[in-house]
C-alpha positions in Angstrom: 51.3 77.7 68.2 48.5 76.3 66.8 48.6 73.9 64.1 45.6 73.9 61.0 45.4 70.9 58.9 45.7 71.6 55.6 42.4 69.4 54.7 39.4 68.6 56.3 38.0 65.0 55.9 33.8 65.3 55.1 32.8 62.1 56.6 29.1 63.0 55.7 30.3 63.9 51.8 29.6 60.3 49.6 31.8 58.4 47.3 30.6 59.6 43.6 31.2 57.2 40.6 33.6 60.0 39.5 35.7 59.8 42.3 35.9 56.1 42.5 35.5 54.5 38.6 35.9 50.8 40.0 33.8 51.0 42.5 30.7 52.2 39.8 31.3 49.6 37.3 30.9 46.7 40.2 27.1 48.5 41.2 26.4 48.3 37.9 27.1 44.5 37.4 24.9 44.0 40.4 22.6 45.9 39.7 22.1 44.3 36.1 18.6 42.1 35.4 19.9 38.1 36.7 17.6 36.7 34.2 19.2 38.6 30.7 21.6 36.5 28.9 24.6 37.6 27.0 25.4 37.0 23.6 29.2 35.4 22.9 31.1 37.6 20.8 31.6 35.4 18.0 27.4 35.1 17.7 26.3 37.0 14.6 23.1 39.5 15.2 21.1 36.9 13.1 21.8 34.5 15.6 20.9 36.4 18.7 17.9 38.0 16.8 14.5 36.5 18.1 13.0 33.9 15.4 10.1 36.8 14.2 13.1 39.3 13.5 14.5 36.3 11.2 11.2 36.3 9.0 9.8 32.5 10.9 6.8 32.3 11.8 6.2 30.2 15.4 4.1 27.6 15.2 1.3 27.5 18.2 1.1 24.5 20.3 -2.7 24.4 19.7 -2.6 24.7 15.6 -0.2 21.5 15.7 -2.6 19.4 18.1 -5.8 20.2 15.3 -3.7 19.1 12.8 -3.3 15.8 14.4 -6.8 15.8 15.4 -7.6 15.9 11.7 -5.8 13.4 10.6 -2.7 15.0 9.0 0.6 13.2 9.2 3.6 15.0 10.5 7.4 14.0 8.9 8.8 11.0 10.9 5.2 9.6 12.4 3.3 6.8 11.9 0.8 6.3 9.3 -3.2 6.5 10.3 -4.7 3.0 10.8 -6.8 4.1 8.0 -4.0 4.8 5.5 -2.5 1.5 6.4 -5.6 -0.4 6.1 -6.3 1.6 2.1 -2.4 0.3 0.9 -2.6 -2.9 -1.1 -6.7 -3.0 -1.8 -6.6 -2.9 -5.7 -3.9 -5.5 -5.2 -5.7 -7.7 -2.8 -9.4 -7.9 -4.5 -7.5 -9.5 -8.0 -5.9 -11.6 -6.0 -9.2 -12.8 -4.7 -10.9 -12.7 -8.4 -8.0 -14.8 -9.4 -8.5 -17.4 -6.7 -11.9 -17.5 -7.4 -11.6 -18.1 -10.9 -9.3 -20.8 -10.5 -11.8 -22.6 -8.2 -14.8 -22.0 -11.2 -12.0 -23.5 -13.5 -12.0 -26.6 -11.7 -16.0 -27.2 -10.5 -17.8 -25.8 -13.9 -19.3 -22.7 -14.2 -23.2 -22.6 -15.5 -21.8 -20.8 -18.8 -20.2 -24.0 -19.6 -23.3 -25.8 -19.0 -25.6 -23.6 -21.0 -22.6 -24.1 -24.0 -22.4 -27.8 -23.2 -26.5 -28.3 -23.4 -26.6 -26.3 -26.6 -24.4 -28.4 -28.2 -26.2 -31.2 -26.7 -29.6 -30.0 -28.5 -27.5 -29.0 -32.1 -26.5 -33.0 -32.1 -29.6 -34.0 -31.6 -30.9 -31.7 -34.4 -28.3 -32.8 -36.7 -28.6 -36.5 -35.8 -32.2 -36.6 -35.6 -32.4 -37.7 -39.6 -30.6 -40.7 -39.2 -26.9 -41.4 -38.7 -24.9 -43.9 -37.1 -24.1 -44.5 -33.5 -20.3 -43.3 -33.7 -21.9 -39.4 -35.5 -24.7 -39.5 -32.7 -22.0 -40.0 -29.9 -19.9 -37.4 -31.4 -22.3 -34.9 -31.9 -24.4 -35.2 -29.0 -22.1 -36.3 -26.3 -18.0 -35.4 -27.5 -19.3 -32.0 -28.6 -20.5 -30.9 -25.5 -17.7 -32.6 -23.1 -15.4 -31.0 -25.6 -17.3 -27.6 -25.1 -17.0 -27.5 -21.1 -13.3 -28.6 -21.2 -13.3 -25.2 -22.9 -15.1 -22.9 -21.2 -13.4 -24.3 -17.9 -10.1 -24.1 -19.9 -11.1 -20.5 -20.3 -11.3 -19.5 -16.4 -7.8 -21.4 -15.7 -6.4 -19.0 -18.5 -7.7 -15.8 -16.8 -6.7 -16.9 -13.0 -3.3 -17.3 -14.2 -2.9 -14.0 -16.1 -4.6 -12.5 -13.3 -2.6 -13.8 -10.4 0.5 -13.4 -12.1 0.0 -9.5 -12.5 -0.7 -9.2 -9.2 2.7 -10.6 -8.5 4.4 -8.9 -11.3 2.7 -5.4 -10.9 5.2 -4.2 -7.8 8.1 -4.5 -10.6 6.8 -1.8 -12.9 5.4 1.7 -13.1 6.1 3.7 -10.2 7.4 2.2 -7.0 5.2 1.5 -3.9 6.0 3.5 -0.9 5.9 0.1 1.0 6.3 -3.5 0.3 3.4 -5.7 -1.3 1.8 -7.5 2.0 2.5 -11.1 2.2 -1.2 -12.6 2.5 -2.0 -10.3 -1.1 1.0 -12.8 -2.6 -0.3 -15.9 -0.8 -4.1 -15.4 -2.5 -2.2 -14.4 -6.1 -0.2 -17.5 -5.7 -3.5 -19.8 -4.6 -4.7 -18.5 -8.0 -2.0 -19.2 -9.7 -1.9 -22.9 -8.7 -5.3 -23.4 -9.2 -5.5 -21.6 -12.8 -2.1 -24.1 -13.6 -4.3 -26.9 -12.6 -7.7 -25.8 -14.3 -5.8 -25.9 -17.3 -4.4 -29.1 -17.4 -7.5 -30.6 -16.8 -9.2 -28.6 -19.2 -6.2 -29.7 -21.9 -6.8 -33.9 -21.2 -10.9 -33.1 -21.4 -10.6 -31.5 -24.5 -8.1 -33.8 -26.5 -9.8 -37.3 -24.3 -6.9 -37.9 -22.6 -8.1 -39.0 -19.4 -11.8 -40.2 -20.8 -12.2 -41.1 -24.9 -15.7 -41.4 -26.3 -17.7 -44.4 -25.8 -17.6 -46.2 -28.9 -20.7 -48.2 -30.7 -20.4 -52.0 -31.0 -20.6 -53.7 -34.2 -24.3 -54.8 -34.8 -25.0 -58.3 -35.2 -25.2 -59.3 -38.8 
């Protein structure tokens, strides 16, 4: 008796992803692009969106270098040489005016001599009627000492005001960005001494305290 199998095994029939549901779902993982990355599943889709989707606009590489080139200052850089060397010049040239003052303040400048030789030619005018020696001395010589001392006292007055805004203008108005530089408070502070100094020599001309006027002997009688 012979005996049939009830089935027949098709070795030349292939596994379909029907007939084997685990096997599919492996090719498919392999068979999946290496390079694509997967988004956790606590990411929201504006996360995971690309930055155009979000509205921002990517900045080239080449836009930010001509920007630099042009000498525009990015957050959190350094200043330009040039913008460094512009901070502090209104600041530095009155400290140098006031310096310089206080050094005319203590020579003479040639307003005080014009002012001291026309008061100089006034005594003469005044004394050339005939006066005594004490009224020519006074008019012709005391007037124009007294008039220097003056003028000179003048120029002291204006290096010290001058130096001491210089020092005193970081306190008010709006605040500078960075400190005042140390050689602008050095020159305000030369000024200063010298404008101190210019005045109290200008103080002992004018009221002969470190020279009085000659005075006229008594003529012999």
């Amino acid at each position: 008796m012979n005996t049939t199998p009830s089935k027949t095994t098709d070795l030349s029939k292939k596994d379909t992803p029907a007939d084997d549901p685990g096997k599919s779902t492996a090719d498919a993982a392999v068979t999946e692009d290496p390079t694509a990355t997967t988004t956790p599943s606590g990411a929201t889709d504006e996360a995971a969106a690309p930055a155009k989707d979000r509205g921002e606009a990517a900045v080239p590489a080449e836009a930010t270098d001509q920007a630099e080139d042009d000498g525009l200052e990015s957050d959190g850089l350094e200043p330009a040489p040039f913008t460094e060397a512009r901070h502090g010049v209104g600041a530095g040239a009155m400290a140098v005016v006031s310096a310089a003052l206080g050094i005319v303040a203590l020579t003479g400048a040639w307003s005080g001599r014009v002012a001291a030789e026309r008061e100089t030619l006034m005594g003469q005018i005044q004394t050339a009627g005939g006066s005594s020696a004490a009224q020519q001395i006074s008019e012709i010589y005391g007037d124009a000492w007294h008039t220097t001392a003056l003028v000179n006292g003048i120029f002291a007055v204006l290096a010290l005001l001058v130096g001491a805004f210089v020092l005193a203008r970081p306190a008010f108005g709006t605040p500078a960005t960075r400190p005042q530089p140390a050689w602008i408070r050095a020159v305000a502070l030369a000024g200063i001494a010298l404008g101190t100094l210019g005045v109290l020599i200008s103080v002992g001309m004018y009221f002969d305290l470190f020279l009085s006027l000659p005075v006229a002997g008594t003529p012999a009688g």
